[in-house]
VOGU-3710 file (C-alpha; in Angstrom, 3 decimals, decimal comma):
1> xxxxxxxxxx> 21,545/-31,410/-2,288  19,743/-29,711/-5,566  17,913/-32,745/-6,680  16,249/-33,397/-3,205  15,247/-29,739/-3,249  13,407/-30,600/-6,469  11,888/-33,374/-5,071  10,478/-30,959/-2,570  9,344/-28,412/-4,467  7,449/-30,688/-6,573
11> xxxxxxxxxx> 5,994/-32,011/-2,834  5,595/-28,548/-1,934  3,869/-27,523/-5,100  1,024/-30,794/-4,922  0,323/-29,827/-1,519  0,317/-26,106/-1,870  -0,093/-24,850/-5,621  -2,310/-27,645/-6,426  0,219/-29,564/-8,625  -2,006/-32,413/-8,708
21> xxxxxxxxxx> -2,268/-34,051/-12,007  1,144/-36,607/-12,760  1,392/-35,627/-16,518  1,952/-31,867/-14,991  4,530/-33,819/-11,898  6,556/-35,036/-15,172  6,389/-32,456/-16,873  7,387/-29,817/-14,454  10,208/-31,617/-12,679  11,758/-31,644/-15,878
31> xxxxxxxxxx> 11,469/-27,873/-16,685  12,883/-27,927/-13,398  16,024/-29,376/-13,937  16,485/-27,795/-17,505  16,231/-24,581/-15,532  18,934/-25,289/-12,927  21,210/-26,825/-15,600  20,777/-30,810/-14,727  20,419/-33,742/-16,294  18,444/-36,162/-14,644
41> xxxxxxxxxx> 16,622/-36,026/-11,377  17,146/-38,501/-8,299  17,054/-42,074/-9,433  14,242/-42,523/-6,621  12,679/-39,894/-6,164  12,812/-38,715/-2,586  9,928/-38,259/-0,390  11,680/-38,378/2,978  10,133/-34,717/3,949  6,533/-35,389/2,366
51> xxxxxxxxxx> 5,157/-34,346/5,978  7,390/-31,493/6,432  6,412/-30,036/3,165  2,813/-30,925/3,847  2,741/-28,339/6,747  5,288/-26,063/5,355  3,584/-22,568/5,947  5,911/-20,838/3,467  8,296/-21,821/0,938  11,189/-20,111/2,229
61> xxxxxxxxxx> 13,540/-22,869/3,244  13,277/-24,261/-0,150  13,845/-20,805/-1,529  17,090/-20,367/0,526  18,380/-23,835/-0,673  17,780/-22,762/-4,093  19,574/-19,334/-3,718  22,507/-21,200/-2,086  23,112/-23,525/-5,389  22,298/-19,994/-7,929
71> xxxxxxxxxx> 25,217/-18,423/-6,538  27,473/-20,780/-5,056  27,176/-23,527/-7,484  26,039/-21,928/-10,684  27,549/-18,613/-9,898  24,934/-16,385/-10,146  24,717/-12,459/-8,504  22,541/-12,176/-5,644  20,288/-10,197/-8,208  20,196/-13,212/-11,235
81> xxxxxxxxxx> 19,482/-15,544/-8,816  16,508/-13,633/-7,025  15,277/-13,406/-11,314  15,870/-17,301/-11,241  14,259/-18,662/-8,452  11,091/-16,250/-8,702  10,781/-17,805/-12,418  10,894/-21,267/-10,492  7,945/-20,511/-8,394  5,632/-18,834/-11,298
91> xxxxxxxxxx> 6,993/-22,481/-13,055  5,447/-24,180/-9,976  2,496/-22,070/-9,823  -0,772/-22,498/-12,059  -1,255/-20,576/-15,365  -2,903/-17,125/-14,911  -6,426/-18,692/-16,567  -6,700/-21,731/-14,241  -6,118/-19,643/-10,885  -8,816/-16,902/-12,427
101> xxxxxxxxxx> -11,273/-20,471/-13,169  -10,215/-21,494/-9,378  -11,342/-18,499/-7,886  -14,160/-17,861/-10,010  -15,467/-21,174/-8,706  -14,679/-20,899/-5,062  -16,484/-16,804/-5,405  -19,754/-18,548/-6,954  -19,685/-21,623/-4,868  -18,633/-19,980/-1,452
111> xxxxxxxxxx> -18,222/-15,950/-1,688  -15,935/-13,417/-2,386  -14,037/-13,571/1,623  -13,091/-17,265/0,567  -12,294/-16,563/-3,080  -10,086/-13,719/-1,977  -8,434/-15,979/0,844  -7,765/-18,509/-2,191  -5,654/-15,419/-3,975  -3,812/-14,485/-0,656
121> xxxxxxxxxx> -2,840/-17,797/0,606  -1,236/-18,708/-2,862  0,449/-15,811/-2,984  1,949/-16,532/-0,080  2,685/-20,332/-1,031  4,161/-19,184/-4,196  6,431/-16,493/-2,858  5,194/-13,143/-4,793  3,893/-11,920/-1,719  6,937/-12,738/1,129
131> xxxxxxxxxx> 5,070/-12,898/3,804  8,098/-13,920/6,568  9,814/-10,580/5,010  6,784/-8,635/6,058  5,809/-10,133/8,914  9,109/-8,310/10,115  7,716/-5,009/9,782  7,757/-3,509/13,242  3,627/-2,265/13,727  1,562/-0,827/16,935
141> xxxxxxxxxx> -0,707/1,041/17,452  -1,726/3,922/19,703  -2,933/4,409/22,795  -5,001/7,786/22,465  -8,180/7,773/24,276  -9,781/8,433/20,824  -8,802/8,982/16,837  -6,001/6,304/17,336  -3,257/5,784/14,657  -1,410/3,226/13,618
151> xxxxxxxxxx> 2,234/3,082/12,701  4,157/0,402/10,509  8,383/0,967/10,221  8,459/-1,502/7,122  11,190/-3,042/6,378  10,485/-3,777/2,801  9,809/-0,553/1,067  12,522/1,725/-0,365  11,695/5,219/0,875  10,437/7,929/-2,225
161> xxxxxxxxxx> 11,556/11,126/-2,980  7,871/13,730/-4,004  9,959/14,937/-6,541  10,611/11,953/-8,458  7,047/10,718/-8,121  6,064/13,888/-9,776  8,197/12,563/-12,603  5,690/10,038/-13,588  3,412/12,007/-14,900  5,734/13,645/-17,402
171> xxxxxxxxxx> 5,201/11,788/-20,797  8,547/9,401/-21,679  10,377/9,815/-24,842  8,585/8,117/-27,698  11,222/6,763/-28,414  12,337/4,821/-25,409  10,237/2,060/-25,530  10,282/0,643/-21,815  8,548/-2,119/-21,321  6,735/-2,827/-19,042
181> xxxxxxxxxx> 5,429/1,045/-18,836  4,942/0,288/-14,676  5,230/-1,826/-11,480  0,842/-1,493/-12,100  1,038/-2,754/-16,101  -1,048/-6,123/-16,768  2,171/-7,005/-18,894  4,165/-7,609/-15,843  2,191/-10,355/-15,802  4,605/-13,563/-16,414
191> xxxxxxxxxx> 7,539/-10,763/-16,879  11,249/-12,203/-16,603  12,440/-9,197/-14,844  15,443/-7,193/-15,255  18,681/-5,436/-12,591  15,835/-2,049/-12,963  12,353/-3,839/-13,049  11,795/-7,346/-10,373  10,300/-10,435/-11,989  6,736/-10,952/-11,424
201> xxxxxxxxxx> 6,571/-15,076/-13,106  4,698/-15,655/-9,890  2,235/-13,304/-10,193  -1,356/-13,805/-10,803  -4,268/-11,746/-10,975  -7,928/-11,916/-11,478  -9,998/-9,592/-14,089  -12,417/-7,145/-12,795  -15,093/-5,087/-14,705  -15,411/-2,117/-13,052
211> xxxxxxxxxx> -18,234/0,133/-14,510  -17,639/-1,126/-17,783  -13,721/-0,902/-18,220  -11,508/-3,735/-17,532  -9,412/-3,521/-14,162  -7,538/-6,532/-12,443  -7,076/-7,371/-9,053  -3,063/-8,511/-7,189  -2,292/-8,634/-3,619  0,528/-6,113/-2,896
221> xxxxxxxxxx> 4,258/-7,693/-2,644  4,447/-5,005/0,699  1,322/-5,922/2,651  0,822/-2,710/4,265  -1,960/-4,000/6,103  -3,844/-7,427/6,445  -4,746/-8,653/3,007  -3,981/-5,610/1,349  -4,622/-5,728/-2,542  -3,856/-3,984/-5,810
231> xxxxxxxxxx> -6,509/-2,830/-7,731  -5,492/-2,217/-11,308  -6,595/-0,610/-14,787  -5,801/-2,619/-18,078  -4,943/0,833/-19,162  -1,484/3,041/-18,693  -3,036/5,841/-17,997  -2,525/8,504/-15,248  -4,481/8,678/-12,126  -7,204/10,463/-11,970
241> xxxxxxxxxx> -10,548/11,602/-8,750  -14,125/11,749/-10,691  -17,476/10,573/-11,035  -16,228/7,062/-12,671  -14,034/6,825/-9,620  -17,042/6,782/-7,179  -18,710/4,586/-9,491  -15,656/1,987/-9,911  -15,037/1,804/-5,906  -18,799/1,216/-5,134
251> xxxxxxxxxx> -19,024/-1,684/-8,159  -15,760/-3,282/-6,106  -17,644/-3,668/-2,868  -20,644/-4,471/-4,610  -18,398/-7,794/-5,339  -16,238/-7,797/-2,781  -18,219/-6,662/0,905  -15,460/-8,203/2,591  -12,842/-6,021/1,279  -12,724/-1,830/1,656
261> xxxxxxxxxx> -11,239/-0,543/-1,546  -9,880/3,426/-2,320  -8,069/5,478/-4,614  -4,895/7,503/-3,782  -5,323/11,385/-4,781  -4,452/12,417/-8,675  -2,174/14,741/-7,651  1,987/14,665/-6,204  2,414/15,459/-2,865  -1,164/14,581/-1,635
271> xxxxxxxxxx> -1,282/11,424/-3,637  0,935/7,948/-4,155  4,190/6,824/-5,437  2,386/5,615/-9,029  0,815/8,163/-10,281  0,920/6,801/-14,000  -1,221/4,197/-13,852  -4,696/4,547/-12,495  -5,415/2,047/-9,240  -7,070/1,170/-6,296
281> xxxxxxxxxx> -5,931/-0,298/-2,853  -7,544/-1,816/-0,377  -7,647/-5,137/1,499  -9,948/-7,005/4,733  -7,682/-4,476/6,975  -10,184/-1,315/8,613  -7,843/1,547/8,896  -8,254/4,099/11,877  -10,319/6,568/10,073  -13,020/3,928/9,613
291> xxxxxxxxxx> -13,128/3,726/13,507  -13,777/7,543/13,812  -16,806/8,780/14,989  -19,259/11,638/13,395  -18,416/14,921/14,811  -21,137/16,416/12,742  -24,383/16,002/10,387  -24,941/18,072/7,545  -28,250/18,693/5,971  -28,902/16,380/2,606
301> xxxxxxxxxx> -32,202/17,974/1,424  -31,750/16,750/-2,159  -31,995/13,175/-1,364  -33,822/11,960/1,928  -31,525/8,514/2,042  -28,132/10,120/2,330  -26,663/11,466/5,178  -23,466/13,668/5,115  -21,098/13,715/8,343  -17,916/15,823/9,424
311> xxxxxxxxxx> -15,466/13,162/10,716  -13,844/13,346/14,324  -10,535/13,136/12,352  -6,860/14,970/12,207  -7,324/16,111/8,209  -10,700/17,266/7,021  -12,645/13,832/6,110  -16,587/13,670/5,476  -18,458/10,781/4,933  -21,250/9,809/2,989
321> xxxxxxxxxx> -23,749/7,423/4,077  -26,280/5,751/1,944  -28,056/2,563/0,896  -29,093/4,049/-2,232  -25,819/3,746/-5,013  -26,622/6,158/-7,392  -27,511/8,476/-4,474  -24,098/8,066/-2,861  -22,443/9,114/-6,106  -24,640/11,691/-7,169
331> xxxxxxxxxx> -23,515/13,523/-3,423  -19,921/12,836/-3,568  -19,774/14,030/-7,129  -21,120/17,545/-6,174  -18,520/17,713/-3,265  -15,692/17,068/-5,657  -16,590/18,867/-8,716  -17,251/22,076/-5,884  -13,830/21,304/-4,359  -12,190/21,475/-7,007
341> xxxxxxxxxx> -12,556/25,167/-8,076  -12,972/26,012/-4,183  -11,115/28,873/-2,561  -11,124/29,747/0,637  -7,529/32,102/1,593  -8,448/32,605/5,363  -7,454/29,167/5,348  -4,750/29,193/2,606  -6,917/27,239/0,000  -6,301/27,958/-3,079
351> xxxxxxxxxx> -7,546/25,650/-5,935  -5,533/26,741/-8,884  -2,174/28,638/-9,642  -3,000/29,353/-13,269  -3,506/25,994/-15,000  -2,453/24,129/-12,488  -4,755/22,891/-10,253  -4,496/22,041/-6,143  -7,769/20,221/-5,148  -8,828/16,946/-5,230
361> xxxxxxxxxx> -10,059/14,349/-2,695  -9,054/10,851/-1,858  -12,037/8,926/-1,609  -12,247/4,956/0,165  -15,416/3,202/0,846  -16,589/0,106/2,547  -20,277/-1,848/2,907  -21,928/-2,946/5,948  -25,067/-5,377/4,909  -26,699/-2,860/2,083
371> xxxxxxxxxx> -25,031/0,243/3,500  -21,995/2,632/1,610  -19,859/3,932/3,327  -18,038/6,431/1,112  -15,687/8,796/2,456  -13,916/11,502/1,560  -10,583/13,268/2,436  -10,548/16,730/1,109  -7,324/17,392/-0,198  -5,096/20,291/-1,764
381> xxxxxxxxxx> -1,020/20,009/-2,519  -0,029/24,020/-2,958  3,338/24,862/-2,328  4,665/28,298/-1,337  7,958/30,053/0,184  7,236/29,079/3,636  6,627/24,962/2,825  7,960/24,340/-0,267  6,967/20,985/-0,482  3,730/21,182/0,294
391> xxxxxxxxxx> 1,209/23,315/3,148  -0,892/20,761/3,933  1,844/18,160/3,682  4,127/17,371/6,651  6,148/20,527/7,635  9,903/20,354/7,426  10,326/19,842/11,195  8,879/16,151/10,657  10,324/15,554/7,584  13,024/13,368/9,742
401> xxxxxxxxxx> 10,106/10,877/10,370  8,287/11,086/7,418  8,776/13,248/4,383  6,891/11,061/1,586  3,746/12,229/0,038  1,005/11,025/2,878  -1,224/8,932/0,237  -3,979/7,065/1,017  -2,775/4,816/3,353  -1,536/7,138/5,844
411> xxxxxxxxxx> -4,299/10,366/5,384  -6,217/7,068/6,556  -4,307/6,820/9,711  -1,755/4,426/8,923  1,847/5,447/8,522  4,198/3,089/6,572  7,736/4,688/7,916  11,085/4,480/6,255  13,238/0,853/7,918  16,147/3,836/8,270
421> xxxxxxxxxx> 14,380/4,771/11,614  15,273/1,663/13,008  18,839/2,159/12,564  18,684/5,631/13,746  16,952/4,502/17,109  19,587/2,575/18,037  22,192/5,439/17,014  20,224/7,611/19,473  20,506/5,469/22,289  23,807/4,986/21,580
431> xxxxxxxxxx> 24,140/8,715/21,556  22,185/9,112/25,292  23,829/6,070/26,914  27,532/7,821/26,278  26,713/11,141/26,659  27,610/12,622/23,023  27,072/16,606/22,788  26,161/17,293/19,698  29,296/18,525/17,877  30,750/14,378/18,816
441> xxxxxxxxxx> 26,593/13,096/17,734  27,146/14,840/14,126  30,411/13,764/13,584  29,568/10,181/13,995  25,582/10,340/13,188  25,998/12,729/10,475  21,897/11,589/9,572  21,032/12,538/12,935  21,328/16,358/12,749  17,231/16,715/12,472
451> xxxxxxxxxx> 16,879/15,290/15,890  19,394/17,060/18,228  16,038/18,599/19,252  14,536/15,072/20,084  17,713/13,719/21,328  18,045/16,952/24,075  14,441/15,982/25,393  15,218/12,577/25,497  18,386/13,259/27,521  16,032/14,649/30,424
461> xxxxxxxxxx> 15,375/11,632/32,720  17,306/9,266/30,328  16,541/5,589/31,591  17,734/2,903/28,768  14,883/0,718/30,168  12,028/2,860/28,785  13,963/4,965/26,476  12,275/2,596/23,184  8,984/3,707/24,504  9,992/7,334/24,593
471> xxxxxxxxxx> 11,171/7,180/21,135  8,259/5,741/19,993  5,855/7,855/21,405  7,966/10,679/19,989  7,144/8,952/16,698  3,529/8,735/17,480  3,399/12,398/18,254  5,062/13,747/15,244  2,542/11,278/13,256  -0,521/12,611/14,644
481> xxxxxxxxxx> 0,819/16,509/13,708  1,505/15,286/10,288  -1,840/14,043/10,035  -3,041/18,209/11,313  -0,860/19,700/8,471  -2,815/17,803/6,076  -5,841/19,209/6,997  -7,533/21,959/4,728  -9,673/22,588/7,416  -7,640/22,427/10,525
491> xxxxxxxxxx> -10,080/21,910/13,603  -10,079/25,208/14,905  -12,803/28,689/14,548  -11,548/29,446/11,386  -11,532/26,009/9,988  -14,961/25,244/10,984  -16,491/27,907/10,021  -14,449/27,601/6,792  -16,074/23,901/6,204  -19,142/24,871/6,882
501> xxxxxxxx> -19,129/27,349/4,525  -18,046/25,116/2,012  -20,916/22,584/2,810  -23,611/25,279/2,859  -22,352/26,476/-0,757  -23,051/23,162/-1,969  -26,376/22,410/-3,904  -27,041/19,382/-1,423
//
């Protein structure tokens, strides 16, 4: 019954939202019922469940009750009542100022891990980040004696087309006014939502200054990894790899050690699906490149505190080591602004086809004690004939697994895969347990065509018992090789040499 769900929210919001104060009760249980089209609220109120909402982990069993009365009592789409009950919780949920004063008291009083465990956990409680959705995700890791990757088939996230990422950065039609401008905008902040743009009532977010400019942190709605968050400009403005970047990243960890923070590239192909709106991601989570080891030191004559390594890593990542900030920067900034103008066309780098430019970097860091640890993925997203949506992207013959731009996140050594796969594994073994040749496999699986090739191997030796394992170490395989086509450098004579000419050019 509606009004007992009411009861329990309000429960569920005093134990979990910190709904505390009975003026606020009152109040809110009436907004409440206004908001689900009632009149009056049980006669006594009922507090049968006060225990089970007490230790309710997540709110989903009230949200599924009130989704149940949106469309089969009120009548609602599936769509107007996700818009309704997301306003509920941001209803339930404490004004944007009081959590900022909340965790602005736990950060001075306690630290930044416990201040940033306030923000997760009522995110969770408050249902903008679904963490039972997630939590579905299908993750391993694996197994490699070294330079281990992980791999995530999530569930959640609508797979991206390059092209229409590359989109963004067009400038819109003055006079389409679309508001908000982004998913990234701080005026999605207490936004109703709309059938092309979700509702974000529930959201909160807490303001960051960031070498002087005004930035915002969110947990992300996806949770890619363990605690990972949204780092966000006040600005709309498009994404962009310089000095301020290194500068921004290291004041982040300077606040929050617990957290590793980075910046997707500034470019399409090599960069993320927002590129309109500068921001950061990060979270507690260390991602497999942060587990690699130095493969080799470079001389740092300039400055005595820094040391430069070559990364034991599929794409070409250095990293810069340093207790001294400015330091740090000052060597990272030379890399990039040398990059970026660098050519090198043994190994097919080209930085600029006229105006258009290729190189960039995407740069994460972390801190240990007093220690930076900056480093830095050298980059470039030149197309030509041969891979016409990118060289150092994957090739076409992985483009079945993965054909999104490889951001951040996954140059890292983390791949978040398309949910499709999931459906296609279980077409495959379909596929091997009854025998289809391939004419009878494309007829019913038209989406399979790209991995006839797979499916032959897999027919070799087919046993249904291991044949999940197979597939996924199929997926692990064509993973790591996406991670070699990124490189600019690949690990071989002519890529060393070519790096090493590229660090000896610099004026380090």
């Amino acid at each position: 019954m509606i009004l007992d769900t009411i009861d329990n929210l309000i429960l569920y919001a005093k134990y979990h939202l910190d709904l505390s104060n009975e003026l606020d009760e009152i109040y809110t249980r009436n907004v409440l019922l206004n908001e689900l089209h009632l009149n009056h609220p049980n006669e006594l109120f009922n507090y049968k469940d006060e225990d089970k909402m007490k230790n309710l982990v997540v709110p989903d069993t009230l949200i599924d009750e009130l989704n149940d009365y949106l469309v089969n009592t009120l009548h609602l789409t599936n769509k107007e009542a996700e818009l309704k009950y997301t306003k509920i919780m941001g209803i339930l949920t404490k004004s944007p100022s009081e959590v900022n004063q909340t965790f602005k008291g736990i950060y001075q009083r306690f630290g930044d891990k416990e201040a940033l465990d306030y923000l997760y956990n009522l995110s969770i409680s408050n249902y903008y980040f679904q963490k039972t959705k997630v939590d579905q995700n299908i993750v391993w890791s694996t197994d490699y004696p070294s330079k281990n990757i992980e791999i995530s088939i999530n569930l959640s996230k609508p797979e991206k087309n390059n092209k229409d990422i590359a989109k963004l950065l067009v400038k819109p039609d003055p006079s389409q006014i679309k508001y908000p401008k982004c998913l990234l905008c701080l005026e999605n902040l207490g936004f109703a939502g709309n059938s092309n743009h979700p509702a974000r009532e529930n959201i909160r977010v807490i303001p960051l200054n960031l070498n002087g400019e005004k930035w915002y942190l969110q947990y992300s709605p996806y949770g890619y990894f363990y605690k990972h968050c949204i780092v966000f400009s006040k600005k709309h403005s498009n994404m962009v790899i310089n000095e301020d970047t290194f500068k921004k990243l290291s004041d982040f960890v300077d606040m929050f050690p617990s957290f590793f923070i980075g910046s997707n590239a500034d470019l399409p192909i090599v960069g993320g699906s927002i590129l309109n709106h500068e921001h950061y991601q990060g979270g507690e989570h260390l991602l497999p490149v942060m587990k690699a080891k130095a493969k080799k030191e470079y001389n740092v004559t300039v400055f005595n505190d820094v040391k430069l390594y070559k990364l034991d890593w599929y794409n070409t990542c250095l990293l810069v080591v340093s207790k001294n900030k400015n330091h740090l920067i000052n060597v990272a900034t030379t890399i990039l602004n040398a990059w970026r103008n660098y050519d090198d066309y043994v190994n097919d780098i080209i930085s600029h086809s006229g105006e258009i430019m290729h190189n960039t970097i995407t740069p994460s860091i972390r801190k240990e004690g007093d220690t930076y640890y900056l480093y830095l993925i050298l980059r470039n997203n030149r197309c030509n004939e041969e891979y016409p949506d990118g060289i150092f992207h994957a090739h076409p013959e992985y483009h079945h697994i993965k054909k999104e731009g490889i951001g951040i996140i996954e140059a890292m050594g983390l791949f978040i895969l398309p949910a499709r796969l999931v459906r296609q594994e279980n077409e495959i073994i379909d596929v091997l347990k009854n025998k289809f040749n391939d004419e009878k496999i494309i007829k019913k699986y038209p989406d399979l065509m790209d991995f006839l090739g797979t499916i032959n191997e897999l027919k070799v030796d087919f046993d249904e018992k291991s044949i999940h394992l197979r597939i996924n170490k199929y997926i692990e395989k064509v993973c790591q090789n996406i991670l070699i086509n990124t490189a600019v450098f690949k690990d071989n004579e002519n890529g060393n040499v070519g790096l090493d000419k590229f660090i000896g050019g610099l004026k380090l």
